[in-house]
N, C-alpha and C positions, 0 to 999 in steps of 0.2 A: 642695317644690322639685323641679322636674325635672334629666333630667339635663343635664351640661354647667353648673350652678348656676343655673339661670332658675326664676324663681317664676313659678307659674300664676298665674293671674287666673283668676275665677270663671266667667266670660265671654268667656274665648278658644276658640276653634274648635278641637277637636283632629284630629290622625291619627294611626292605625299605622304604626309602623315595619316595613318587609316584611323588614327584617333582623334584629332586635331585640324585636320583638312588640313592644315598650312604646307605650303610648300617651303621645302629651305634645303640647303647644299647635303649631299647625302652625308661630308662628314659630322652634321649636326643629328644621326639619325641611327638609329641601328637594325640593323638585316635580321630578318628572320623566315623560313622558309619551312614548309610541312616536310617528316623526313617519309620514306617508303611506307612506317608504317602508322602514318597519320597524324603526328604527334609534334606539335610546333616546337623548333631550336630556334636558338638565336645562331646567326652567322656572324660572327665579329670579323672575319676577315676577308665577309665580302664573296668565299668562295666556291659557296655551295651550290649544288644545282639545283633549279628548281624557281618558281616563279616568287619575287623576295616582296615582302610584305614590311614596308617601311614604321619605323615608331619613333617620335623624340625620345632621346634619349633622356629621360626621367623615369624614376621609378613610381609616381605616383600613373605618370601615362599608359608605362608599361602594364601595372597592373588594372589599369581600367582596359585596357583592350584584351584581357584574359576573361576578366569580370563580366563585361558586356559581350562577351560573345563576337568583339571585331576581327578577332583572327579568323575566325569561321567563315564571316561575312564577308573581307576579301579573298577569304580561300575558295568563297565556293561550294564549300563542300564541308561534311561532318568530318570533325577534328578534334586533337585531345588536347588541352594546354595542359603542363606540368606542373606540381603546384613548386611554389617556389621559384619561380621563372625569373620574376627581376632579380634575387638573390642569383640565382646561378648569369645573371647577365654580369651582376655588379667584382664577381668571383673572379670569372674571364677577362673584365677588361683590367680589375687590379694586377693581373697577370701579364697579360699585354704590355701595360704599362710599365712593370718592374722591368720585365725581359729587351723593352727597348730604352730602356736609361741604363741597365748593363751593358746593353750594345752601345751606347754610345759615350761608355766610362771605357770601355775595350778603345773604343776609336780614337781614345783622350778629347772625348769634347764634353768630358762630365767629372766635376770636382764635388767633395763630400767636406764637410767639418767649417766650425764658422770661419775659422781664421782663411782659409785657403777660396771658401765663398766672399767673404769680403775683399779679400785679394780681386778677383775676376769682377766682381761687382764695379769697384773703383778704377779698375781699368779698362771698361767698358768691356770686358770681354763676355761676359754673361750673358742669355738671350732670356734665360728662364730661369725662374729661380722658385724651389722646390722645402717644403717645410712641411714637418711632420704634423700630422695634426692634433697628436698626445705630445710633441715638445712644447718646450715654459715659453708663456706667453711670451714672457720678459726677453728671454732670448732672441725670440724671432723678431721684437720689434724692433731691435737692432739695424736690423738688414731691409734693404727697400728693393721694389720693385724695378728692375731692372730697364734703362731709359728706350721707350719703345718695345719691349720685352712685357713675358708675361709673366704671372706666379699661381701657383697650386700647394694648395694648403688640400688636399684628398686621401695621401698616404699618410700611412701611422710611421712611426718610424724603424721597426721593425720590419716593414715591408722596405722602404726605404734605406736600409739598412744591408736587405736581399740582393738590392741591387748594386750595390757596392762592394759586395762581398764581404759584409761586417753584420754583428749582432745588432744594432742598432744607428742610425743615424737620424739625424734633426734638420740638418743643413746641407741642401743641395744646389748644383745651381750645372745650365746647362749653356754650350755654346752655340750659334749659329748653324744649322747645317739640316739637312733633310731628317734624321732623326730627331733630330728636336722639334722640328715642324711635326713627325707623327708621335710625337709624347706627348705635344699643345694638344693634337685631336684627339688621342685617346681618353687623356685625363679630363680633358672637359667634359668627356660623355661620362666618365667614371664619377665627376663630381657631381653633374646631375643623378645619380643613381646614389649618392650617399647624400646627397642634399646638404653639400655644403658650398661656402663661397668658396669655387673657383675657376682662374682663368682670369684672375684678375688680370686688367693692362695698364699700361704706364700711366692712363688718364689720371687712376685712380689712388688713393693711400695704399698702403699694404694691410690687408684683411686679414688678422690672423684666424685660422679655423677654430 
């Protein structure tokens, strides 16, 4: 198990972490590369050119490898870190994240509201199951971690809310299928960047954030 609780797979691509040494699956990891004119971005989707400079994805790492001078020192070369840099990480992957659970509320493999999450819950159809992190305790403890499945307690419910095309939601839950596998990796790297618990998996109780 890496860190941040993600199981490898045998056949995930890895990197280094230029803060941490540790090696782990690049989706436990976030890109970042110098642009033309010397000035470190994050690549969240991976597709920038340019020689990519691996970080856990945490925001206390992120901002020790600004601090310390380690972007520099794998780049090579004199370079500018931005200030506010893990904020603008934590900005883009809440983005990411929204715009791929609308994608996959479009594909119908994404219900919103308790009644209709515990519907899918009970009928095992749920893979992921999604809770605002400013909704009532008491609500969320309702609903459980989906069997084998995972949960994220990272979005508020206004962003969560975005992605359903509503002012607010609390209760989300996702089904099986290649978008929901990239909601699992993005929102894990997002909850490292908001430092809270998620990603929980079935091992475990349900964590409210």
């Amino acid at each position: 198990m890496t860190r941040g609780g993600r199981h490898k797979g045998r056949d995930e691509p890895e990197r280094r972490c230029i803060v941490t040494g540790d090696v782990q699956p690049k989706a436990g990891l976030i890109r970042f590369v110098v642009s033309p004119g010397g000035q470190v971005v994050p690549d969240l989707a991976n597709k920038l050119p340019g020689r990519g400079m691996w970080v856990t994805a945490d925001r206390d790492v992120i901002e020790k490898a600004g601090k310390k001078g380690l972007f520099a020192r794998a780049a090579k070369a004199q370079i500018t870190v931005p200030e506010g840099l893990a904020e603008t990480v934590e900005v883009g992957l809440a983005r990411r994240v929204v715009d791929l659970i609308s994608l996959a509320r479009k594909a119908g493999l994404a219900v919103a509201g308790f009644e209709k999450v515990k519907g899918w819950l009970a009928e095992g159809r749920a893979k992921v199951l999604l809770q605002a992190s400013d909704g009532s305790e008491r609500g969320k403890g309702k609903l459980w971690t989906p069997e084998g499945g995972r949960w994220f307690g990272c979005l508020t419910s206004s962003e969560l809310g975005l992605a359903f095309g509503r002012d607010s939601v609390v209760h989300g839950a996702l089904a099986a299928g290649g978008l929901s596998t990239r909601v699992v990796e993005e929102a894990a790297k997002l909850a490292g960047l908001r430092k809270v618990d998620g990603g929980s998996s079935a091992e475990k109780d349900l964590r409210p954030a």
